[in-house]
N, C-alpha and C positions, 0 to 999 in steps of 0.2 A: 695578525690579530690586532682591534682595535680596541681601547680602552671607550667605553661609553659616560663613565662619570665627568659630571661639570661640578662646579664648584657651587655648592648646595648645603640643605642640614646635612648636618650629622646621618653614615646610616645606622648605630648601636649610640642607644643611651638607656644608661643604667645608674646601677648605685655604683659602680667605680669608675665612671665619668662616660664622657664621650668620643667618639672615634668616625672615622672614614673608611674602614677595612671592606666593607663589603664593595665590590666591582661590578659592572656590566662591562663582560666583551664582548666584541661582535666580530665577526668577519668582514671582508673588504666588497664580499659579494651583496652580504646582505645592510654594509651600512649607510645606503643612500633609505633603505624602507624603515631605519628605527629616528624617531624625533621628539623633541619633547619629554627631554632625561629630566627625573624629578624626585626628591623623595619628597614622599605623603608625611604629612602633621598627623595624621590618623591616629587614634592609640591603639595599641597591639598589644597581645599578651607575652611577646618575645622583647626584647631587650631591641633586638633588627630592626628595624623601622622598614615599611613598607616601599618600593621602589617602583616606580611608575614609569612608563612610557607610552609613546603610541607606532603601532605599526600601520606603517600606509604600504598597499601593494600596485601596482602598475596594471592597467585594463583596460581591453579598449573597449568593455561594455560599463556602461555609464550604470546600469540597474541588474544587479546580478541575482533580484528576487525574484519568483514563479511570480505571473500572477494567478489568480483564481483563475482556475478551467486550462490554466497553459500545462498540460501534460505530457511528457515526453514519452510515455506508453502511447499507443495509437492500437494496436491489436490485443483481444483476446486468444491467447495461444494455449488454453490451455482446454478449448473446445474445436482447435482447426484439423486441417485434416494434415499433419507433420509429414506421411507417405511422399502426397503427390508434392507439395513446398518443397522437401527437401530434394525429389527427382529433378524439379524446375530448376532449383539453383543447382546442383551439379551439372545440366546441363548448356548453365551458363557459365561457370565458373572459370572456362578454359578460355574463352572468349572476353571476360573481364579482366583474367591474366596477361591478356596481351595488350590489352589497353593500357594496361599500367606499366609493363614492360616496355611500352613501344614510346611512351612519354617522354620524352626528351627536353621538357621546361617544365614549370611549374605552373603554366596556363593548362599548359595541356593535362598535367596529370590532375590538377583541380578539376578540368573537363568532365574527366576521365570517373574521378570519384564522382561528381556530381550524379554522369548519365548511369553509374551503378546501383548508384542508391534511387535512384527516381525509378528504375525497373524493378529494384529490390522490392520496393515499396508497392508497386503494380503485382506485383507476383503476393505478397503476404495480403494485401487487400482481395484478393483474388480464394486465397484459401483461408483466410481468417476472419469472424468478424469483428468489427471496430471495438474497443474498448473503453464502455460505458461506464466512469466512475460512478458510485453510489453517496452521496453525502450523509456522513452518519451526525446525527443531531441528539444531543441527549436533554430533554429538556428541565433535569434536574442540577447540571453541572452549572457551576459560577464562578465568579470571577476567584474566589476567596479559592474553591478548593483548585484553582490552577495556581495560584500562587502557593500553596501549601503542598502541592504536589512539585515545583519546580523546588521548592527547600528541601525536600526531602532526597530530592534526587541530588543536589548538591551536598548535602551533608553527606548521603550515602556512597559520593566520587572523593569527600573528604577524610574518612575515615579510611577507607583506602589507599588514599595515596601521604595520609603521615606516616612518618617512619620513629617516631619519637613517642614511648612509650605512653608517658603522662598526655600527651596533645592529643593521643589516638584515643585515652580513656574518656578525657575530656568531651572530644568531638561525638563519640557514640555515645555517650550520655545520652547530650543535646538531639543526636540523629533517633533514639529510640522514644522521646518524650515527643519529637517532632512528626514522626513517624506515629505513632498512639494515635495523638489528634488529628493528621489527616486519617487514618481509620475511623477515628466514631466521627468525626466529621461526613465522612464518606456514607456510610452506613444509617445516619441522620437522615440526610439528603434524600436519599436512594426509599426509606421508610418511609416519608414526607409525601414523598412522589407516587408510589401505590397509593397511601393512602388516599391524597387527594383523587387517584383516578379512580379507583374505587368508589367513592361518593361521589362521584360524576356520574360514572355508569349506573347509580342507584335512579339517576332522576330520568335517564334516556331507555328509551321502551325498545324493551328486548329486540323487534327486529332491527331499531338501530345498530344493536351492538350484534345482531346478526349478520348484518350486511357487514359491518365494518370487518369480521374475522372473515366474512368470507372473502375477501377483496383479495385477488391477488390470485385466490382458486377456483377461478371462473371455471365449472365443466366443458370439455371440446364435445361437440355434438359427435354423435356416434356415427359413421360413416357407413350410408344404404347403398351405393354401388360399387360394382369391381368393374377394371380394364382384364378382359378377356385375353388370351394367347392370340385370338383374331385379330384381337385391336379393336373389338366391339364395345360397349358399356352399356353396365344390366344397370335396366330403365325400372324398377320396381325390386322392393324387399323378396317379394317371390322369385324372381330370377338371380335375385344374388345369392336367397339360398341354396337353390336348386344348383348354383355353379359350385360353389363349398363344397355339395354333397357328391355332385363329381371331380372333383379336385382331392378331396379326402379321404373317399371312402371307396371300396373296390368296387360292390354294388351298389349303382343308387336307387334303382327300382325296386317296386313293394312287388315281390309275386304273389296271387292267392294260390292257396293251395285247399283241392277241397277234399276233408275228408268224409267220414258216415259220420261220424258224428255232431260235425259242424263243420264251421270255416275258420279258417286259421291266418295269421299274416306272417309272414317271415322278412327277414332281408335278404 
């Protein structure tokens, strides 16, 4: 173990003086990533004075943020057909075993993972389709209640994690007054925003706001023929229903039947 402190403020100052007692250790693993040992001038409501550092970590990517649209989902799975996927990959799976078995360097078994995932990848494209994210947009939200919402969730991992009874009462004060005003803040917003749409839609003429609900539920046109057991296709509504009524039904001819009194139709 390695001791972290440099010669620095004070980390405890109070009404019966000042002191050094509080330590950073670290391990020998991890102390090339801690640097830049400090305490903070900061004022605290503890006696402890605040202790700072910084961690750097070792990487050979240079930018380890998404950017917009880089998704590491690529299939929708939860409309594919999982039967035949998962037939395909077990009947590859023995064949992938060996490849990776049979690797003998680290070229090769990179090879090896590479050509599994590029067929993996043929196979799931093959029974799944692509995976369209949806951008959700809320055109009520703002800056303020992102901010107001990142404190509350902070206050609410801080209340949690003291263990000191006075600090805990303290901190949930603050988290439920904080917590209040994103609520009617929230609620504000959200009232604001019907309203204004509301008195927009007042000034836009009904088929506008017709068309706009309809959007989305375009009707499929109704389908006039059928492929036949021949392999023919009824060319007219009349012979698609005439196929229905022998396809459905046991009799599809009308017999007449005459009696003395009149005529009659039956099935």
């Amino acid at each position: 173990m390695i001791i972290e402190n440099e010669k620095n403020n004070p980390t405890i100052s109070g009404p019966s003086g000042e002191g050094w007692i509080d330590i950073t250790v670290k391990t020998i693993y991890s102390a090339h990533s801690i640097h830049n040992w400090r305490v903070s001038e900061e004022c605290m409501q503890s006696d402890h004075n605040l202790i700072l550092f910084d961690l750097q970590f070792q990487s050979n990517k240079k930018n380890l943020r998404r950017t917009a649209g880089d998704f590491t989902r690529k299939f929708s799975t939860q409309v594919g057909n999982w039967n035949s996927f998962q037939l395909r990959v077990k009947k590859c799976s023995q064949q992938w075993r060996d490849w990776v078995n049979s690797a003998t360097t680290k070229d090769k078994l990179d090879k090896s993972i590479t050509e599994i995932w590029s067929i993996l990848g043929e196979i799931s494209q093959e029974y799944f389709p692509p995976f369209l994210p949806k951008t959700k947009y809320a055109q009520w939200w703002s800056p303020n209640l992102h901010a107001l919402r990142k404190q509350v969730n902070a206050l609410k991992r801080r209340v949690k994690r003291w263990k000191t009874y006075d600090l805990k009462e303290i901190s949930k004060t603050r988290f439920k007054a904080i917590k209040n005003l994103y609520k009617s803040e929230l609620l504000e917003v959200k009232q604001d925003s019907w309203r204004n749409f509301c008195a927009e839609s007042s000034k836009i003429p009904h088929w506008e706001m017709y068309k706009a609900c309809k959007a989305g539920f375009t009707r499929q046109p109704v389908p006039t023929s059928l492929t036949l057991q021949d392999g023919f296709t009824t060319t007219s509504e009349k012979e698609t229903v005439k196929a229905l009524l022998q396809k459905f039904f046991l009799v599809t001819l009308l017999h007449k039947t005459v009696v003395k009194k009149g005529t009659s139709w039956r099935k």
